[in-house]
C-alpha positions, -999 to +999 in steps of 0.1 A: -199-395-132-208-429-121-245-440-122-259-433-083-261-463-062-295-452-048-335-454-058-344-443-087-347-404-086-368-376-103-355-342-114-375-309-127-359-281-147-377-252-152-371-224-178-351-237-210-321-248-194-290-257-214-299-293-228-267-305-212-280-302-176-311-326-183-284-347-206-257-352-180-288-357-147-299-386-172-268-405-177-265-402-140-296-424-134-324-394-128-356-391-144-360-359-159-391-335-165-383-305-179-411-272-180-400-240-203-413-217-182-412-204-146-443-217-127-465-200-102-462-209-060-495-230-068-479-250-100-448-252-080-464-268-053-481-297-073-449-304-094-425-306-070-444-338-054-417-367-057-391-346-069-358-348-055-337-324-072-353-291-087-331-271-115-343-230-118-330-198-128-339-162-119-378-156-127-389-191-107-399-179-070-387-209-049-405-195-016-405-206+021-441-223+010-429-245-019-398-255+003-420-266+032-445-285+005-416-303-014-411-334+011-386-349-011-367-321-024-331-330-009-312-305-034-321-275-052-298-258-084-295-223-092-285-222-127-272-183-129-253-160-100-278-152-082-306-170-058-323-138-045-354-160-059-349-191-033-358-192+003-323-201+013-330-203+045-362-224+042-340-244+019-314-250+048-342-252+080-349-285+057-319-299+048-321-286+014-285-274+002-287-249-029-259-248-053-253-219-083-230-210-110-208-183-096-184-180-123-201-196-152-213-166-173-190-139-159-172-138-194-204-130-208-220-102-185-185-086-186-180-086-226-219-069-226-206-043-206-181-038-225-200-034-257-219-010-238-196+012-231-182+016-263-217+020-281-228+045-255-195+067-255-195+069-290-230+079-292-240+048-321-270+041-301-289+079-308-272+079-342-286+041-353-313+056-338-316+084-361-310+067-393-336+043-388-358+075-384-343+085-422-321+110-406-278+114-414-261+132-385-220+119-388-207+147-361-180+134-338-198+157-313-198+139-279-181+104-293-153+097-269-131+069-268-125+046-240-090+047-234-080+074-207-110+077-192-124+064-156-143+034-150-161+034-118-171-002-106-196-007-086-197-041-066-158-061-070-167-093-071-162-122-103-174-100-128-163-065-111-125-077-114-126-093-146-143-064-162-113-038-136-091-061-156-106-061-193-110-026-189-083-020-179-066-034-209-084-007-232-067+019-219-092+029-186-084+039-158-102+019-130-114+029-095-138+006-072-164+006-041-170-018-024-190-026+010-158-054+017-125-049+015-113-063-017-077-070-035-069-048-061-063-063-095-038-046-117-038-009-116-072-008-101-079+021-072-102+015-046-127+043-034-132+049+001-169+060-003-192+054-032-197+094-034-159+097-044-162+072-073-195+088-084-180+123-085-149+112-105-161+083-129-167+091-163-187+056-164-200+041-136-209+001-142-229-017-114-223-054-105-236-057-068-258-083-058-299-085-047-295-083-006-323-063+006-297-033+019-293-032-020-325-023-030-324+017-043-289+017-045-291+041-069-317+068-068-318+109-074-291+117-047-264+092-065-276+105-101-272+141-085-238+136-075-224+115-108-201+132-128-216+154-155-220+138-188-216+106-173-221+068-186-239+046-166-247+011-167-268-016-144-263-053-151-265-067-116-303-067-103-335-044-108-341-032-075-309-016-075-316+013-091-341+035-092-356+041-129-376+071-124-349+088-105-327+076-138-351+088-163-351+119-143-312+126-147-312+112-184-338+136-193-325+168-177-293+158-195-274+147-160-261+125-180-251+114-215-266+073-215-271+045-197-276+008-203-303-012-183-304-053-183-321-057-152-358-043-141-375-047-108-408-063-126-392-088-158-422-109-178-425-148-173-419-154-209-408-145-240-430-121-256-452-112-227-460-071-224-429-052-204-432-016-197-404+002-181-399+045-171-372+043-198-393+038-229-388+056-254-353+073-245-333+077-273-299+077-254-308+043-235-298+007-245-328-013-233-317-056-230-340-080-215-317-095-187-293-116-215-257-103-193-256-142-190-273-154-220-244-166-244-244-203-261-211-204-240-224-196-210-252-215-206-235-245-215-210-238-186-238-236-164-257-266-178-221-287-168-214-274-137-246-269-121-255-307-123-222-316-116-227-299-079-259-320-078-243-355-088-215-347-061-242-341-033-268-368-042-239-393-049-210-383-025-225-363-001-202-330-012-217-296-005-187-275-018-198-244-030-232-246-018-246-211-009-270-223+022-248-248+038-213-262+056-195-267+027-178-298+029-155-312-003-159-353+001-136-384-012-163-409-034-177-436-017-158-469-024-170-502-012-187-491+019-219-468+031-219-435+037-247-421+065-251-381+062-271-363+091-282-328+090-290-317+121-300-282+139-265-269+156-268-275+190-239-290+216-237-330+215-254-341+190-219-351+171-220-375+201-254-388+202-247-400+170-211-417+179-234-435+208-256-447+183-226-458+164-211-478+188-242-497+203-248-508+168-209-520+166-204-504+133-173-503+119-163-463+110-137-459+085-139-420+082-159-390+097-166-362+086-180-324+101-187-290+093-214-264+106-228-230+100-249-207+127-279-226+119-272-263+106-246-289+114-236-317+087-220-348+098-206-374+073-196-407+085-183-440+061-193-472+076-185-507+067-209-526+041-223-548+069-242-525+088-275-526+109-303-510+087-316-500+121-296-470+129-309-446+102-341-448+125-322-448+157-304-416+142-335-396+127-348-403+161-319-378+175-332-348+195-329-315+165-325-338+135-336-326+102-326-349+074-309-386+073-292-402+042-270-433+034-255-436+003-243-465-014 
């Protein structure tokens, strides 16, 4: 990545990212400030003053208020799946694109599940369990194998198929819900209603993401109608499922285990107090959110998260940005390139050709794509250019953000 042809800029990472993020943001040209912690709205606030790019994962709350403080934030990195935590919207009112790892640790949350499975089926979780209590009970009672029996996925998305597909390979027999419709990989059955897979799965593995229409997912009723005996599993988010209702169906025997990753309420920091319905349940495997916590995984995300930001700050590409018009950019060779976000109303691609033209600048390539809220407009000018017409064009009816790039 070449060194960026602009000012100076100043990046903050929060919550021990993979030292490769703040390694390759450096060789780029930024400053970097790193924090190991998530930080309240308040601390936000006061650190995000003259920082341009901002690097989080899932416990900082980047809300509507922080966006609208942070004057020169111009680009924001998840570095996990989700960004239930950011204000995306805020994030695009201001010109702000957001960018995550979508694949990046998909390996890992699927090999976790895995492992669940097979220590839950077999029963080694109550039985380690036991022995650490000085207790010897080797009965095969109620230690099944996976191969043969139904996997119910819930959610097919990255890791929903490669775990269909892993799975699969063990010897299960897969069946999936989902709210879209969704290819089927390999031998892979799709339910028309989450109530069929629930009745028919011997273990039913979640991977849906944090929407609001999410939240309760899974509560008595979807307990109630799970196959007896059942397995279940939640590494997607914490509001999804209901943990009393869970408790409630481990207890009475509903069914045989669960795993839980996720929780509703997760600590700031390591060692902080966590309480949880589930304490104390022999037949549930407890993990404090580490479905993406591998050496691999974070170093995937430490590359490819800042490699989204280089592209943006540098080039002006927002491919695979979750808040904005995704456009995938040539680099900038030997001329300017002048970016204008803008509110997505009629004519303003022409208000800014006007401006264009009454300056006499040269355009070698333009650029344009928009969503329901924001358009982006990309246009390359010659090197000899009137320094003029970024004011003329911020001065555009609906315009939120102007940049050239060098």
């Amino acid at each position: 990545m070449a060194e960026l042809h602009t000012p100076r800029r100043r990046a903050l990472l929060l919550e021990r990212i993979h030292p490769t993020a703040a390694k390759r943001l450096s060789e780029a040209g930024l400053e970097v400030s790193e924090v190991p912690r998530a930080l309240s709205e308040e601390a936000l606030i006061k650190e995000l003053q003259g920082i341009s790019v901002l690097g989080i994962r899932s416990k900082t709350q980047l809300t509507r208020r922080v966006v609208e403080a942070a004057e020169d934030l111009t680009v924001v990195g998840a570095f996990c799946i989700g960004t239930n935590q950011i204000d995306l919207h805020a994030c695009m009112e201001r010109g702000v694109p957001v960018f995550n790892a979508p694949y990046a640790n998909t390996r890992s949350v699927v090999e976790l599940a895995l492992g669940q499975m097979i220590i839950l089926m077999r029963g080694v979780l109550e039985k380690s369990n036991l022995l650490h209590r000085g207790r010897w009970y080797k009965s095969s009672g109620r230690a099944r194998e996976l191969r043969g029996k139904r996997l119910g996925i819930v959610g097919y998305g990255n890791i929903g198929t490669q775990l269909s597909i892993l799975a699969e390979a063990l010897g299960m027999e897969v069946v999936y819900y989902d709210i879209e419709e969704k290819l089927a990989l390999g031998n892979a059955k799709p339910c028309r209603t989450l109530d069929e897979l629930l009745r028919t799965s011997d273990v039913v593995s979640v991977h849906v993401d944090g929407r609001p229409g999410n939240r309760d997912l899974f509560g008595a009723p979807e307990f109630e109608r799970m196959k007896e005996g059942a397995v279940f599993i939640n590494l997607s988010r914490g509001i999804v499922v209901n943990l009393e209702a869970l408790r409630d169906a481990l207890e009475e025997g509903k069914l045989k285990s669960a795993a839980v990753d996720v929780f509703p309420t997760e600590p700031g920091a390591d060692g902080d107090a966590f309480d949880s319905p589930l304490l104390g349940l022999d037949n549930v495997l407890l993990t404090p959110h580490i479905g993406g916590s591998t050496e691999e995984a974070q170093e995937n995300i430490g590359t490819f998260v800042p490699d989204k930001l280089l592209n943006y700050l540098e080039w002006g590409s927002t491919s695979l940005a979750v808040n904005f018009p995704n456009l995938q950019l040539p680099e900038l060779r030997g001329e300017h390139r002048v970016v204008h976000i803008h509110e997505n109303v009629p004519g303003i691609l022409a208000r800014i050709n006007q401006v264009l033209a009454s300056r006499e600048m040269n355009v070698s390539g333009q650029y344009l794509k928009t969503n329901e809220k924001v358009g982006y407009v990309i246009t390359d000018v010659g090197r000899d250019y009137n320094e003029g017409v970024v004011q003329e064009l911020e001065e555009i009816p609906r315009t939120i953000r102007v940049r050239v790039l060098y």
